[in-house]
Backbone bond lengths (Angstrom), bond angles and torsions (degrees), N, CA, C in turn:
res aa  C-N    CA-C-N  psi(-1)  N-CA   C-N-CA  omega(-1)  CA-C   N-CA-C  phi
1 X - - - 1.447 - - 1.533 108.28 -
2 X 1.369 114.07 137.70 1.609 99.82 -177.57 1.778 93.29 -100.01
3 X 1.734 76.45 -172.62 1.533 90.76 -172.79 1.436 126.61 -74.98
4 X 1.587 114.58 1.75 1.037 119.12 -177.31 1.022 121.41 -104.38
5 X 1.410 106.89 1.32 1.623 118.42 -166.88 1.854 89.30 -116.67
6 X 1.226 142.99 -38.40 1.125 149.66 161.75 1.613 114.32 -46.26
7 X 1.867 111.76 -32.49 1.598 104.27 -162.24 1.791 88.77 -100.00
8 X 1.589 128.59 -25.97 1.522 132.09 174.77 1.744 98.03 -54.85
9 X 1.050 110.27 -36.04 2.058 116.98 -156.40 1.784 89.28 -89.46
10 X 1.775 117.13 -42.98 1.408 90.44 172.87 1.715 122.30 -65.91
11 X 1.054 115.09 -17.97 1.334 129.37 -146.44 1.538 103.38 -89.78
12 X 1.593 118.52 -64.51 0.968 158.25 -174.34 2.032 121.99 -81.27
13 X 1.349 106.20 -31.98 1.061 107.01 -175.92 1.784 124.50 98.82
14 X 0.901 114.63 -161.63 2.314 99.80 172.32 1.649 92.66 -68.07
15 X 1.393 105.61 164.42 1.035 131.22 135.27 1.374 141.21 -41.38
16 X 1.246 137.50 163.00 1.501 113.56 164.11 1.969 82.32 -146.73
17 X 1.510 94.07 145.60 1.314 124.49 165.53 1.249 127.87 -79.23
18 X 1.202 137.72 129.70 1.257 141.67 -142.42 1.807 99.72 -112.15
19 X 0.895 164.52 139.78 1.007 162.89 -159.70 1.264 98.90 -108.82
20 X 1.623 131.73 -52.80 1.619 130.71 178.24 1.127 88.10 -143.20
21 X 1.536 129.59 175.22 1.080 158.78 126.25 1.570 134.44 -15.64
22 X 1.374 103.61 -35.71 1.305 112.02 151.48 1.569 125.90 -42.95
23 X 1.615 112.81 144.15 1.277 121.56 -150.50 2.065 98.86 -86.52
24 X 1.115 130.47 -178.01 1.308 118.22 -171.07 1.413 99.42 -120.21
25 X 1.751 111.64 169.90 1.455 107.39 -162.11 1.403 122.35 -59.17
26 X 1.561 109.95 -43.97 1.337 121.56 158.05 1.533 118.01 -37.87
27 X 0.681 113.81 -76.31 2.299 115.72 174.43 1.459 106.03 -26.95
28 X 1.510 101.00 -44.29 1.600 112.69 -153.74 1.777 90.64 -83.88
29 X 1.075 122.88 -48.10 1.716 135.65 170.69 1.220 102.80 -54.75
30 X 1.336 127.36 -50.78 1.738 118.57 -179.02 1.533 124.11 -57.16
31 X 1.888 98.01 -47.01 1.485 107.80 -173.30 1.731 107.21 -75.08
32 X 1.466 114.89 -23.32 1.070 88.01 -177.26 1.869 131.64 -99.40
33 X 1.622 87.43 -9.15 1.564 111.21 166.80 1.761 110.39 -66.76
34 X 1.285 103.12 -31.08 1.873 111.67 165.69 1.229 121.49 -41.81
35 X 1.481 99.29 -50.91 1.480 132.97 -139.56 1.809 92.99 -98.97
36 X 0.860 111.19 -35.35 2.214 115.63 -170.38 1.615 73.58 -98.32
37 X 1.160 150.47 -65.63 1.441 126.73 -172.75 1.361 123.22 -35.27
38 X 1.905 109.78 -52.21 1.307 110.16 -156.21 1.688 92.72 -77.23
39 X 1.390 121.88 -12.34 1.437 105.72 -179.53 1.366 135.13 -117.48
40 X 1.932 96.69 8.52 1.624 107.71 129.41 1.571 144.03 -60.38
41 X 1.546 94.41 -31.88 1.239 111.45 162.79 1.435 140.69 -60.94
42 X 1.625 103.34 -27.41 1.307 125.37 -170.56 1.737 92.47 -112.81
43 X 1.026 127.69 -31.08 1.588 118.05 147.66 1.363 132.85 -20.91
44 X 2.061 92.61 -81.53 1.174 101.08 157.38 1.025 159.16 -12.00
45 X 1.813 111.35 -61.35 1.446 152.50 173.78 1.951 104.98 -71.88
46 X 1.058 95.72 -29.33 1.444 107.65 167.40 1.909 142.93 -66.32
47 X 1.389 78.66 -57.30 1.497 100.48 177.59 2.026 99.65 -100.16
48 X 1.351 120.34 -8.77 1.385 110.59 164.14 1.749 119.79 -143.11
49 X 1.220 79.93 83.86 2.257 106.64 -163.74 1.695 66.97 -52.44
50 X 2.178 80.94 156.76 1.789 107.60 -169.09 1.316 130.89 69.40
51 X 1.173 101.00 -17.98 1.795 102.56 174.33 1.180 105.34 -66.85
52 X 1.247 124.32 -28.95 1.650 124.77 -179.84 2.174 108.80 -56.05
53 X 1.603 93.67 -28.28 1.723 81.95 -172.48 1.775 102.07 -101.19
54 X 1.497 121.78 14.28 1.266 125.04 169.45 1.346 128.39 -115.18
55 X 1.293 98.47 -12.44 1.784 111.88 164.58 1.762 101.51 -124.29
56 X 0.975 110.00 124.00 1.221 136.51 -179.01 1.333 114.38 -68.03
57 X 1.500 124.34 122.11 1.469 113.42 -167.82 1.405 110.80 -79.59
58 X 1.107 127.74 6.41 1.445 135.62 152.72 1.397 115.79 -61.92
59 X 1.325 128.85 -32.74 1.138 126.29 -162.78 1.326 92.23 -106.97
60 X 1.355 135.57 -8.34 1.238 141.49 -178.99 1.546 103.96 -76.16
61 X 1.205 109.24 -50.16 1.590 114.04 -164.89 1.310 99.16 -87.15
62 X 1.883 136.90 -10.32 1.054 110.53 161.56 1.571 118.92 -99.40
63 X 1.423 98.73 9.74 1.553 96.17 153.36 1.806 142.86 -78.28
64 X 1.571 72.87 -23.69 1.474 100.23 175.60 1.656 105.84 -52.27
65 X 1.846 90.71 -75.05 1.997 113.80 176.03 1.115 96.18 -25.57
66 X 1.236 133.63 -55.82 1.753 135.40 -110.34 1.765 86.11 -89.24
67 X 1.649 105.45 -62.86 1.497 119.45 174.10 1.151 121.54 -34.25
68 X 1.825 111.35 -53.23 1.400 128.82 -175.71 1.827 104.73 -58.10
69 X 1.246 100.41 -49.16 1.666 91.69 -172.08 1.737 108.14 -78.22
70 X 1.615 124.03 -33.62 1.518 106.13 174.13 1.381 103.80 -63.95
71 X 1.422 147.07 -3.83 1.360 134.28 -179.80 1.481 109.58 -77.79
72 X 1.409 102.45 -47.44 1.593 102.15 -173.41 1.570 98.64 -82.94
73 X 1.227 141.32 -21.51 1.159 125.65 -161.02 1.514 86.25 -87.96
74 X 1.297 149.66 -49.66 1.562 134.32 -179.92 1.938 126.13 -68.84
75 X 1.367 88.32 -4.35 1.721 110.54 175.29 1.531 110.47 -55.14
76 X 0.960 146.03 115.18 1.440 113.84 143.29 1.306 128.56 -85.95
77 X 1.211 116.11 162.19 1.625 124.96 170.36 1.561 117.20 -92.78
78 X 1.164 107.39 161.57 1.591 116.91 -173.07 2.033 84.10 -78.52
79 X 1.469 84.30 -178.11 1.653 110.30 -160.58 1.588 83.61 -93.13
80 X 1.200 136.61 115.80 1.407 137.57 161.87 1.910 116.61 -84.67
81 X 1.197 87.66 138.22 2.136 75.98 156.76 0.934 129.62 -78.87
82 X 1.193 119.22 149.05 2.085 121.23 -165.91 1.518 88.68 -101.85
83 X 0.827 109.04 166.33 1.649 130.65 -172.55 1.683 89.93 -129.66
């Protein structure tokens, strides 16, 4: 085991094993709760011209985040093996 994989496991706790490459439900819940946000948003901005100079696209993109992270944070993940 090297040392980098020994100081992640003190740090971090076990590992977990990935079964494939495929992304996990959470990732998959984040990107796509991102993704139906950013194109409510651009809906929005669509069907009600000027909203763009009364909502601030700052507050836009942390609406976006905001969505993205309650998605994955109520997600669960499958049961992985720990290494």
């Amino acid at each position: 085991m090297t040392k980098y994989v020994e100081l992640v496991r003190e740090v971090t706790g076990a590992l977990v094993k990935h079964q494939s490459k495929k992304p996990t439900r959470k990732v998959v819940a984040t990107g796509v709760a991102g993704a139906l946000t950013v194109a409510g948003v651009a809906a929005f901005n669509y069907y009600f011209p000027g909203l763009g100079e009364v909502v601030s696209p700052t507050i836009e993109a942390g609406a976006v985040a905001l969505v993205a992270a309650v998605a994955g944070y109520f997600t669960k993940d499958r049961k992985q093996e720990v290494v």
